[in-house]
DOGUDO-870470 format. One line per 2 residues: number of its first residue (from 1); their letters; for each residue x, y, z of C-alpha. Coordinates in steps of 0.25 Angstrom, whole numbers, padded with zeros to 4 digits. Layout:
BEGIN
NUM> A> X/Y/Z  ...
//
This chain:
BEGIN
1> XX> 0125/0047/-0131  0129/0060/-0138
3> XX> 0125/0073/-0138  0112/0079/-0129
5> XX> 0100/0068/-0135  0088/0068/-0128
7> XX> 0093/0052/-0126  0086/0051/-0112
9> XX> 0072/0053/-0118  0069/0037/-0119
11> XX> 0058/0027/-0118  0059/0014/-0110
13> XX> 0050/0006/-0118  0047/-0005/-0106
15> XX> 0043/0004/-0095  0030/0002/-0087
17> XX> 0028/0016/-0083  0035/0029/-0082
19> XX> 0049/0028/-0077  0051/0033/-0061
21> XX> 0063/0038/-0064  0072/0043/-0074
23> XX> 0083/0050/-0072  0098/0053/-0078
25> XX> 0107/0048/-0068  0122/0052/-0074
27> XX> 0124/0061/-0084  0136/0062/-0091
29> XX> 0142/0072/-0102  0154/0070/-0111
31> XX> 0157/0078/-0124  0153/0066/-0132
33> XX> 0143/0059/-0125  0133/0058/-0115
35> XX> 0131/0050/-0103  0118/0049/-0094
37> XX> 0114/0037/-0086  0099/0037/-0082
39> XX> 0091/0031/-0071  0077/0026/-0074
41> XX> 0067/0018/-0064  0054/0013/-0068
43> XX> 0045/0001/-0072  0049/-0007/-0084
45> XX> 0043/-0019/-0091  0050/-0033/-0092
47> XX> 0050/-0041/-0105  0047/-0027/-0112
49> XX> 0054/-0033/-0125  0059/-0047/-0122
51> XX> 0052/-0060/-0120  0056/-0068/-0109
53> XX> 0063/-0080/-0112  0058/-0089/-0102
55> XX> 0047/-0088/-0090  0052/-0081/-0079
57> XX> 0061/-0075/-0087  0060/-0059/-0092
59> XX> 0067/-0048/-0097  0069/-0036/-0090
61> XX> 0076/-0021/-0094  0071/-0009/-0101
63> XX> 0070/-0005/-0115  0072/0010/-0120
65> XX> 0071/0019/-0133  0072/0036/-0136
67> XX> 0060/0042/-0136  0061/0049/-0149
69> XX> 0075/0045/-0155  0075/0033/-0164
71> XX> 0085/0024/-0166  0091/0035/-0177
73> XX> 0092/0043/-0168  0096/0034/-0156
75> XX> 0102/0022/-0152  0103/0015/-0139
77> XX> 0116/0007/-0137  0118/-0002/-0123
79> XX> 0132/0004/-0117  0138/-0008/-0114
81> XX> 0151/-0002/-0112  0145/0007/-0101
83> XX> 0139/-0003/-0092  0150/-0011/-0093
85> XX> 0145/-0024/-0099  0147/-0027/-0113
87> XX> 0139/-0041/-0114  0126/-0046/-0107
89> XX> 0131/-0057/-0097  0140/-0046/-0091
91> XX> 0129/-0037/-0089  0120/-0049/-0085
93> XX> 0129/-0053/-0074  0131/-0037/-0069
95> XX> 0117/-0035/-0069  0114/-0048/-0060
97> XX> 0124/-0044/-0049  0119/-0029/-0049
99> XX> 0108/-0023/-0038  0100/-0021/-0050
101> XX> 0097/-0037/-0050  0096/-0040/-0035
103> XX> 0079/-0038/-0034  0079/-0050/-0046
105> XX> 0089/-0058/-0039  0080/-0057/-0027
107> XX> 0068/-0060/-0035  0076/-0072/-0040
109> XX> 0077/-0067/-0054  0090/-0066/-0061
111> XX> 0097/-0058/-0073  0098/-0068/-0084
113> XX> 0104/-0059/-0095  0105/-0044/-0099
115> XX> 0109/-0036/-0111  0106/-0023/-0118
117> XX> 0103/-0020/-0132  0097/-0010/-0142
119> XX> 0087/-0012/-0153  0076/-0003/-0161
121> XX> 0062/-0001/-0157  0054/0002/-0169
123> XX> 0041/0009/-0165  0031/0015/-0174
125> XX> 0028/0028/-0178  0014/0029/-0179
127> XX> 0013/0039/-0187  0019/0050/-0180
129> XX> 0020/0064/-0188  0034/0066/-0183
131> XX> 0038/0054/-0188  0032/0054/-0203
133> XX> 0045/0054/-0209  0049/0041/-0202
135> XX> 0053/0030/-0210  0043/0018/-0209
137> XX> 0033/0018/-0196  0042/0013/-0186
139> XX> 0053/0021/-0176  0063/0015/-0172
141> XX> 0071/0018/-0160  0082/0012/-0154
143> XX> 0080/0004/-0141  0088/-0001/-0129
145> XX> 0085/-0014/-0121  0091/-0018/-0108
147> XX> 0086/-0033/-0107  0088/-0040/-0094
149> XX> 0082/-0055/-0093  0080/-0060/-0080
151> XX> 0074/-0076/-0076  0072/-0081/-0062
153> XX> 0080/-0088/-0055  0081/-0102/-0050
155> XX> 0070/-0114/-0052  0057/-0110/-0059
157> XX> 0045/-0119/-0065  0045/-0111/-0078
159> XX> 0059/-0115/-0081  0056/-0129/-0079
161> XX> 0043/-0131/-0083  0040/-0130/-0098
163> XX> 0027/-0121/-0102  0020/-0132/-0110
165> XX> 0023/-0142/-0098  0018/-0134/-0086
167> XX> 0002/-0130/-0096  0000/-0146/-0098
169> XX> 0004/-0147/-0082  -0006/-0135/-0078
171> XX> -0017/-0141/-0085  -0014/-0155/-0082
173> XX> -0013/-0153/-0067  -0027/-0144/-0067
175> XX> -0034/-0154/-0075  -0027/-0166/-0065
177> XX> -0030/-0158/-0052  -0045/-0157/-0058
179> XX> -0048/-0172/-0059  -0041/-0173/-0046
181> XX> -0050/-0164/-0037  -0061/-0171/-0045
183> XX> -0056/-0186/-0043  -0054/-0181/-0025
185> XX> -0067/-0175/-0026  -0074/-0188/-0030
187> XX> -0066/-0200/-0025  -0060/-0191/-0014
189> XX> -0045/-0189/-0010  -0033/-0200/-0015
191> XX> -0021/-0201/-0002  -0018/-0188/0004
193> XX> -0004/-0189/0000  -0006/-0192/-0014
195> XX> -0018/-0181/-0014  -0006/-0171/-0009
197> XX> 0005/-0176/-0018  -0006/-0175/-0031
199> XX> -0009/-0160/-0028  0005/-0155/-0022
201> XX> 0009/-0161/-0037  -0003/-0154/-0044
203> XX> 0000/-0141/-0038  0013/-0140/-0041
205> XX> 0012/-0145/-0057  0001/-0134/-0058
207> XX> 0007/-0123/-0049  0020/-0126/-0060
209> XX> 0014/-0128/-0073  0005/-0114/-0070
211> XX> 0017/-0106/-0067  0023/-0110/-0080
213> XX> 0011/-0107/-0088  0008/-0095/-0082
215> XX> 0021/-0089/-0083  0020/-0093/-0096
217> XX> 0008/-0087/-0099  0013/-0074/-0092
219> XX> 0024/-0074/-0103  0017/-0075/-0115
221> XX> 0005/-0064/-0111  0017/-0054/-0108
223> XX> 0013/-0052/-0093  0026/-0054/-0089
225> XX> 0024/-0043/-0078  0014/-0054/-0071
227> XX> 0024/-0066/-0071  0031/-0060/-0059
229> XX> 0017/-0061/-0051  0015/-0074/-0057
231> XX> 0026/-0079/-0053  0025/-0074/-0040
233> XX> 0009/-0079/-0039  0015/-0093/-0042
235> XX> 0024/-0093/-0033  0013/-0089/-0022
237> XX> 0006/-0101/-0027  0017/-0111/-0025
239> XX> 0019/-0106/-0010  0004/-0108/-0010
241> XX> 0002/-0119/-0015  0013/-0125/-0005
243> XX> 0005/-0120/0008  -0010/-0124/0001
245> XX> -0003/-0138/-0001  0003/-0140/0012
247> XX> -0009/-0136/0021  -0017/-0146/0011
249> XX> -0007/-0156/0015  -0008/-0152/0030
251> XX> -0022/-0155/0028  -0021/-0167/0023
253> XX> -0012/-0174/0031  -0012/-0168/0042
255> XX> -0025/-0162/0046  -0035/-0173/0039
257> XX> -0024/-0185/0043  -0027/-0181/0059
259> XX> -0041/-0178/0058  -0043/-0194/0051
261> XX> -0033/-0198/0061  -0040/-0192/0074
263> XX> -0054/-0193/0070  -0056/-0176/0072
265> XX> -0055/-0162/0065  -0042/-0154/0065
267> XX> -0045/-0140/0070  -0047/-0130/0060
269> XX> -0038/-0121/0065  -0026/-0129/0064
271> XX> -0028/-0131/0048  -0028/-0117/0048
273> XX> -0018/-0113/0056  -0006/-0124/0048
275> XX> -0015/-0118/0035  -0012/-0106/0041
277> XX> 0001/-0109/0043  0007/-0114/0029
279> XX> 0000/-0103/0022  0007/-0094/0032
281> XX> 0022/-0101/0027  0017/-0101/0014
283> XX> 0015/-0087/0013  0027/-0083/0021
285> XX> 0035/-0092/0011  0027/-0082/-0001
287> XX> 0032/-0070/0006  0047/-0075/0007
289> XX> 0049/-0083/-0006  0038/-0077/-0017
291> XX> 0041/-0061/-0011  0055/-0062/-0006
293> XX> 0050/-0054/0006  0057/-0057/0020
295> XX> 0048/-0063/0030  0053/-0058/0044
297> XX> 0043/-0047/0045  0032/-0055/0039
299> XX> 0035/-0066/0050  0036/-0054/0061
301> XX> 0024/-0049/0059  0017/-0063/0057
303> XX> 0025/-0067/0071  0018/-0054/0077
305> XX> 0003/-0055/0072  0005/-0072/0075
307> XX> 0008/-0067/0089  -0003/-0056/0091
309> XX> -0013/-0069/0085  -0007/-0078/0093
311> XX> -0009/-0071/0106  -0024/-0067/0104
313> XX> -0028/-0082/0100  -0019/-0088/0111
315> XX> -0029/-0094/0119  -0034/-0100/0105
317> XX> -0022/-0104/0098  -0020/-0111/0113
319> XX> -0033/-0119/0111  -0029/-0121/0096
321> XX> -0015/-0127/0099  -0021/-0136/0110
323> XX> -0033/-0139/0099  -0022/-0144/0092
325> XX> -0014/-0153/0103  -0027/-0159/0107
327> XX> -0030/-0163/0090  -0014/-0169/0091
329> XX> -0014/-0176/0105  -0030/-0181/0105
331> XX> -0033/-0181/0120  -0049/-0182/0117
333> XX> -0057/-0182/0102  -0070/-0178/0099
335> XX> -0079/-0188/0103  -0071/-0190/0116
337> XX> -0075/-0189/0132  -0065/-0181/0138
339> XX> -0064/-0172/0150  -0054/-0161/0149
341> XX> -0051/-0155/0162  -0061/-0150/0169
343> XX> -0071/-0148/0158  -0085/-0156/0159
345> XX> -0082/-0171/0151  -0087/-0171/0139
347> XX> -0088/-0178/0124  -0078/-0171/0114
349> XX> -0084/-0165/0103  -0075/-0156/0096
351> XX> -0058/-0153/0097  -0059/-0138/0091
353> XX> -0047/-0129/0087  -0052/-0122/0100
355> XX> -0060/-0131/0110  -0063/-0144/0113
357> XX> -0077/-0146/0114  -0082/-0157/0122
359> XX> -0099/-0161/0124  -0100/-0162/0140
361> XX> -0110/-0170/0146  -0120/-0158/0147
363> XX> -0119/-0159/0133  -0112/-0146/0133
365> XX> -0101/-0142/0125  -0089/-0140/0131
367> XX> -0078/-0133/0125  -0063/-0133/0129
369> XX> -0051/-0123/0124  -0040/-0133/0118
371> XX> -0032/-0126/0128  -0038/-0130/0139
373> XX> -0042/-0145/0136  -0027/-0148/0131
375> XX> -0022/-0144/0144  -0032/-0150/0152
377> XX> -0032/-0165/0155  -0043/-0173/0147
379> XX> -0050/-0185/0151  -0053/-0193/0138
381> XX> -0065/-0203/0142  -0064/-0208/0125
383> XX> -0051/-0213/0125  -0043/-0221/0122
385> XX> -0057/-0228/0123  -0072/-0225/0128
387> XX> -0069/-0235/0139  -0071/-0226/0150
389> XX> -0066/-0231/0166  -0076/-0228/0176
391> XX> -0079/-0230/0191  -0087/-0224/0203
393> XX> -0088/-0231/0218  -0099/-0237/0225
395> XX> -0099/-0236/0239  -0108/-0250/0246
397> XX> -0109/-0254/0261  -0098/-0258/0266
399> XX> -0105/-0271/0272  -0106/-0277/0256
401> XX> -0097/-0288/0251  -0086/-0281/0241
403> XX> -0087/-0292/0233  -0102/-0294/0232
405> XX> -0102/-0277/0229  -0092/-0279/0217
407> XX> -0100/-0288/0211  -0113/-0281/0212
409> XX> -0106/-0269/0206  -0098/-0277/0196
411> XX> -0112/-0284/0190  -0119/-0271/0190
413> XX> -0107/-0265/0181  -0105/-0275/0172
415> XX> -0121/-0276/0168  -0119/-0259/0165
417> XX> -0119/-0261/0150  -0106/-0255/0145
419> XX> -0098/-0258/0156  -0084/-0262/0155
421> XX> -0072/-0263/0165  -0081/-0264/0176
423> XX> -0074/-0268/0189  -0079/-0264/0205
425> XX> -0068/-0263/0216  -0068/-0260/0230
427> XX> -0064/-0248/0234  -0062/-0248/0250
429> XX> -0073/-0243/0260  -0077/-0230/0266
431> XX> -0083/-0228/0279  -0098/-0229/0274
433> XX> -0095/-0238/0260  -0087/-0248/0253
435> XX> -0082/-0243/0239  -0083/-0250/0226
437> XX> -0077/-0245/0214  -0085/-0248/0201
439> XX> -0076/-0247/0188  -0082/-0247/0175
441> XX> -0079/-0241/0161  -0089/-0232/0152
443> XX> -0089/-0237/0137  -0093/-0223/0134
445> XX> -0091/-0210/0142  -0101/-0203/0137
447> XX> -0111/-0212/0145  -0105/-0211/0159
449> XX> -0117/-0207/0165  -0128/-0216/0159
451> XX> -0117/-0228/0160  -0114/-0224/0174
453> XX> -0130/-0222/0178  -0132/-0237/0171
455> XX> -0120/-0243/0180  -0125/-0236/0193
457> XX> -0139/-0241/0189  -0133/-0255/0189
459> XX> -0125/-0254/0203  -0136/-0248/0209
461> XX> -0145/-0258/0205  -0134/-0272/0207
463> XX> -0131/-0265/0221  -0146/-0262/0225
465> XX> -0150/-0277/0222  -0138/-0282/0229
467> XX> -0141/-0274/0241  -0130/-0265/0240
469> XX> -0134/-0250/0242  -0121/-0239/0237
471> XX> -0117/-0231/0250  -0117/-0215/0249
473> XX> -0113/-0206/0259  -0126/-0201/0263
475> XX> -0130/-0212/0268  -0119/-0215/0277
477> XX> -0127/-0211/0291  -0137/-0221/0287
479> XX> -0126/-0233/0284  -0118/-0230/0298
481> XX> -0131/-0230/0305  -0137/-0242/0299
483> XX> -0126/-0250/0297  -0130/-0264/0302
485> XX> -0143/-0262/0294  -0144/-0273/0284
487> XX> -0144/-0268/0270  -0156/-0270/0262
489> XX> -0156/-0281/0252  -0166/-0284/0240
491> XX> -0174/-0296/0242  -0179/-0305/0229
493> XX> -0193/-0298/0230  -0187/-0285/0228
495> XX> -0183/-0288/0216  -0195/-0288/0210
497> XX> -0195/-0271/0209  -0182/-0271/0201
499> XX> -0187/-0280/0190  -0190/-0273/0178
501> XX> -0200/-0281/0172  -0210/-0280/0186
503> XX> -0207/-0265/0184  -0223/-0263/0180
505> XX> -0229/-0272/0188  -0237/-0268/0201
507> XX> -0229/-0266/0215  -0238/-0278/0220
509> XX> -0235/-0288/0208  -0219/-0284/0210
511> XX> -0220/-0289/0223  -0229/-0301/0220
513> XX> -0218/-0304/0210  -0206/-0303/0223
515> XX> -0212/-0317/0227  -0207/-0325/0214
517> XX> -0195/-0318/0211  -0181/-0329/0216
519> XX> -0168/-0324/0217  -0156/-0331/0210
521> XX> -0142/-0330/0213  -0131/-0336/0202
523> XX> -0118/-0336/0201  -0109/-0331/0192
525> XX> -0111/-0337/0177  -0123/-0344/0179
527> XX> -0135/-0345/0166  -0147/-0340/0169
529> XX> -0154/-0339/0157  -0150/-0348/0145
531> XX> -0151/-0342/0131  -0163/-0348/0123
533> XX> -0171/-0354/0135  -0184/-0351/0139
535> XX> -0187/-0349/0153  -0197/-0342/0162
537> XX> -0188/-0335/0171  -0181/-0320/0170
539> XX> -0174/-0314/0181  -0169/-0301/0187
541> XX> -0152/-0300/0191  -0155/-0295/0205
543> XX> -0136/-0294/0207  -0126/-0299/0198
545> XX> -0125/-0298/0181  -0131/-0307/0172
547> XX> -0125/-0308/0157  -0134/-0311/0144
549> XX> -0127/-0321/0134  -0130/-0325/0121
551> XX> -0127/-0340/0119  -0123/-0345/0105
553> XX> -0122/-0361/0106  -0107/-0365/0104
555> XX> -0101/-0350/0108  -0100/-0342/0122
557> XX> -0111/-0335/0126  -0110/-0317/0122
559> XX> -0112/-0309/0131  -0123/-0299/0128
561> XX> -0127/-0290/0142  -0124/-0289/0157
563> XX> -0138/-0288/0164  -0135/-0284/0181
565> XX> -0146/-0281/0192  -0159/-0277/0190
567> XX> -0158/-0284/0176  -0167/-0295/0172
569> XX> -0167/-0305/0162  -0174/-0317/0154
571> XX> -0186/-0308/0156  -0191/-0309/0142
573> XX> -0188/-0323/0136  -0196/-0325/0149
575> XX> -0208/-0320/0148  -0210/-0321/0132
577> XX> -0206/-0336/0135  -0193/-0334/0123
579> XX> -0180/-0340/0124  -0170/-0331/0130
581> XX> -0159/-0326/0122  -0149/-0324/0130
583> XX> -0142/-0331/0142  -0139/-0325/0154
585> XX> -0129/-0330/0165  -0124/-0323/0178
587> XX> -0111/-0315/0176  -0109/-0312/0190
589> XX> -0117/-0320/0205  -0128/-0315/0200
591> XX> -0143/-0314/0209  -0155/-0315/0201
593> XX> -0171/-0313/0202  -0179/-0324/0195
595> XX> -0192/-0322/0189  -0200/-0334/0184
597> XX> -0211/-0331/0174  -0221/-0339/0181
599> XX> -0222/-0329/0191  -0227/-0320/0182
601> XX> -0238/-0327/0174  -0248/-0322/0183
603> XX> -0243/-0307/0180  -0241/-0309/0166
605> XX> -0255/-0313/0160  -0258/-0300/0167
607> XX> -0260/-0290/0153  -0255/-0279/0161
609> XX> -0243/-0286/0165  -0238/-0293/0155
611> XX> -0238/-0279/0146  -0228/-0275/0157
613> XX> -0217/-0288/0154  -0221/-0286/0140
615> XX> -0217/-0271/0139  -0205/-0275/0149
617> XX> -0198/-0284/0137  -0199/-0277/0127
619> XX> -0193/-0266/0134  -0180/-0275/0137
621> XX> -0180/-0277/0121  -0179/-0263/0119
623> XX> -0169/-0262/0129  -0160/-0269/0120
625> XX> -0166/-0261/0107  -0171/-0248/0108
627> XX> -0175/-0249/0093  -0180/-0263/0094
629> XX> -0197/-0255/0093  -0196/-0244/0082
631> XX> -0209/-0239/0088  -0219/-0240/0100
633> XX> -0230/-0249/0093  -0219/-0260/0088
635> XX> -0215/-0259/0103  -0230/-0261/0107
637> XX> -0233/-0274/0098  -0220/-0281/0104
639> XX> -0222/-0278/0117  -0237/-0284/0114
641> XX> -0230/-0297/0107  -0221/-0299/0120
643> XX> -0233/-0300/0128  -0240/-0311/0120
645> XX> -0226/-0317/0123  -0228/-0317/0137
647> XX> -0242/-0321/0137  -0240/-0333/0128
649> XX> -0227/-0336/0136  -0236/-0338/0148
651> XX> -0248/-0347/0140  -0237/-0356/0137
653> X> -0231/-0355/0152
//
């Protein structure tokens, strides 16, 4: 300019705030002009004077005017001349290869055009005294514009998705989405995979659509200082929305496909820690890509605090990570009889992210550190089946026929209800015993012992009526010193004692009875009782195994039970004068005590006694059905019926 006017004394009309700095950086004086370049710092608004052509598109620069001096008095022209550039793609391309640019170019934004220009600014008067000579109500000043438009860069919804397109979209998805949840809620999930595909779809039309129509709305409010946060929020959300949508699909195919598959619950931890997990990438993924901020001292310190963690819950990620080899490789499930190492056998109840619980037989509960039971052997009695293999020796004189032993064991094994895979070997001699190894397998491990009580109640009982006595080791004085001694053997008169049904009678009628008792001894696969015969005779298995049968005409007789010593049968058709219904033959050489019924009819018009058969019977009905009386005066009346049974059975005897 020329001459000394204050032309420094000027207002940026789209500042923000008070300028940080102004300050004249080169000062020049000539005899006919002045030169002074000026550095000025501060806060200036964007789109002050423009409107932006397009979303994410906006116009940047300042605008400035004199304070006092109007455009009378002075005009602002651009120095084209000075800077060099004398059109606006020249200046355009300049300016996008200067430092100035680089923090767009970084933010992925780009110079699209610049120019300079001046125009009038008219601004009103209002009135002011100094101005009363004015022409008209308006000032008008010249005015200089530096305008620099600037769009991002690369691929963005807005420019693909038209406005009008993207409000149908939102709504339609909402609306969509709605009766979706409403239509799951009611008649429950579609396939998995078309479920995922529906809402990975939905999210992305809805995630579009309202980042259209919000920018859009940012646009035509004139918020525009809020559309960089917006932008930045949706980009938040996409990253978001990815990790939300892959731990739901996670969930669903894995963790939901494995629990149906293996018929038990994921540990809790493990969801979260692969929840964990993605939301941890997908953050790390917001840091790099949304901020631009670099991520090695973010991984550092995460490495660091990972590690501090890591070796304070050592021993529980341990039993976590072994929490998680025992859900992958299935060595017991819950409901399973295992025995992990050591530790007491026991019934699973619970595989936690920490413990394996496990109800002993105590019922206690027992709980093992992952860590432990996954490097400790475990004996599974539940699979591949419940089938569980058994065996114990029995130790017998040595003077007893091996063969005659086997069989006494093997009859009293296969009457054990539940029994199968029964076998009896020898197993060579000691110096007081012969050894026999009895075999068998346990259809449910839980009842060992009550299954193992019943067997031994059945050997005990086959060997005791065979004259068989187990050898222990205490008494091995008295077998050396009387080894020629016969040993004892039961006679038919004994018998009497061991037959239930006498169980009430008086010691002197037992005995009375000895006289009629008549043992019978029938080989193997011989009828003894045919179904729907009347008879007056029942009898008591003194050795061998008698098998029940029910007999359709035309087709092979069912099996229904094994009854073994100390058993009787045919007792009630008997005595109530009914057919029998069932057949019973000899499955083994079998030794039996007969009864006949006209031995009894002295004792059985006896009052007294006849209660006691009647009671017996209905107690072997019960037997059979526990709920076969709902209460005690139904079980009175019958038992009162079978007796007139037995009393009428013996008027027409």
């Amino acid at each position: 300019f020329y001459g000394d006017a204050p032309v420094y004394d000027i207002t940026f009309l789209n500042v923000t705030e008070a300028l940080s700095q102004k300050k004249i950086v080169e000062k020049v004086q000539t005899p006919i002009q002045t030169y002074r370049r000026y550095y000025v710092a501060g806060k200036f608004r964007a789109d002050y004077n423009f409107k932006p052509l397009e979303p994410l598109q906006h116009d940047i620069g300042i605008s400035f005017r004199h304070k006092t001096f109007t455009k009378d008095e002075m005009i602002f022209i651009p120095d084209f001349l000075g800077m060099q550039s004398i059109d606006e793609s020249s200046l355009t391309e300049r300016l996008n290869g200067s430092n100035a640019f680089s923090l767009l170019r970084r933010k992925n934004w780009e110079l699209k055009e610049a120019g300079f220009y001046q125009d009038v600014l008219s601004v009103s008067s209002f009135g002011h005294p100094t101005l009363l000579g004015v022409r008209g109500s308006f000032l008008n000043y010249s005015r200089f514009n530096l305008k620099l438009t600037i769009q991002k860069k690369g691929f963005t919804i807005q420019k693909y998705l038209p406005y009008t397109v993207a409000y149908f979209l939102l709504w339609g998805s909402l609306i969509f989405f709605s009766i979706y949840q409403i239509l799951v809620l009611k008649y429950g999930k579609i396939h998995v995979l078309i479920h995922l595909a529906l809402l990975l779809l939905l999210g992305i039309v809805v995630a579009c659509s309202a980042e259209v129509v919000g920018s859009r709305y940012i646009l035509q409010s004139g918020l525009f200082e809020y559309e960089y946060w917006m932008s930045v929020g949706f980009q938040i959300l996409w990253w978001l929305g990815a990790s939300t949508f892959i731990c739901l699909a996670v969930n669903e195919l894995v963790w939901n496909h494995l629990e149906k598959k293996y018929g038990r619950k994921i540990p809790k931890l493990i969801k979260y820690f692969a929840v964990l997990s993605i939301n941890s990438l997908g953050f790390f993924c917001i840091i790099a890509f949304v901020f631009d901020q670099k991520l090695t001292s973010l991984l550092a310190t995460s490495g660091l605090i990972a590690m501090i963690i890591g070796l304070a819950l050592q021993m529980n990620l341990s039993n976590v990570f072994s929490g998680l080899a025992i859900n992958i490789e299935h060595p017991y499930r819950i409901g399973d009889w295992i025995k992990i190492g050591t530790f007491d056998e026991g019934k699973v109840m619970d595989i936690t992210w920490r413990a394996t619980r496990i109800k002993t037989r105590d019922n206690c509960i027992l709980s093992i550190p992952n860590s432990q039971a996954a490097e400790s052997p475990v004996k599974n009695f539940s699979y591949p089946d419940n089938q569980v293999g058994r065996w114990f020796l029995i130790h017998v004189d040595p003077s007893h026929n091996p063969a005659y032993v086997k069989k006494i064991i093997l009859d009293a094994a296969l009457t054990t209800e539940g029994a199968s895979g029964v076998s009896a070997s020898f197993k060579g001699m000691d110096e007081i015993s012969a050894k026999y190894n009895v075999s068998y397998n346990i259809p449910d491990y839980a009842q060992k012992y009550p299954f193992e009580e019943n067997l031994w109640n059945k050997l005990w009982v086959s060997l005791h009526n065979a004259g068989i006595k187990p050898v222990i080791q205490r008494q091995e004085l008295t077998l050396l010193n009387q080894k020629d001694a016969p040993l004892p053997s039961i006679s038919a008169s004994d018998y009497a004692a061991q037959i239930k049904i006498f169980d009430q009678l008086p010691a002197d009628l037992r005995n009375t009875l000895n006289g009629f008792l008549e043992i019978i001894v029938l080989p193997e696969a011989v009828a003894v009782i045919d179904q729907g015969i009347i008879s007056e005779e029942f009898y008591f298995i003194a050795e061998g195994v008698i098998t029940a049968c029910a007999c359709i005409e035309g087709e092979k007789p069912v099996e229904l039970y094994f009854l073994g010593s100390g058993d009787t049968f045919g007792e009630y058709a008997a005595l109530t004068g009914t057919k029998h219904q069932s057949s019973f033959f000899s499955q083994t050489k079998t030794s039996l005590i007969k009864i006949d019924l006209r031995d009894l009819y002295d004792l059985l018009r006896v009052p007294e006694y006849c209660v006691f058969f009647a009671e017996h019977l209905v107690y072997l009905r019960e037997e059979y059905n526990p709920n076969l009386f709902p209460d005690e005066q139904v079980r009175l009346e019958e038992i009162q019926r079978v007796q007139e049974q037995i009393l009428n059975n013996l008027k027409q005897s």
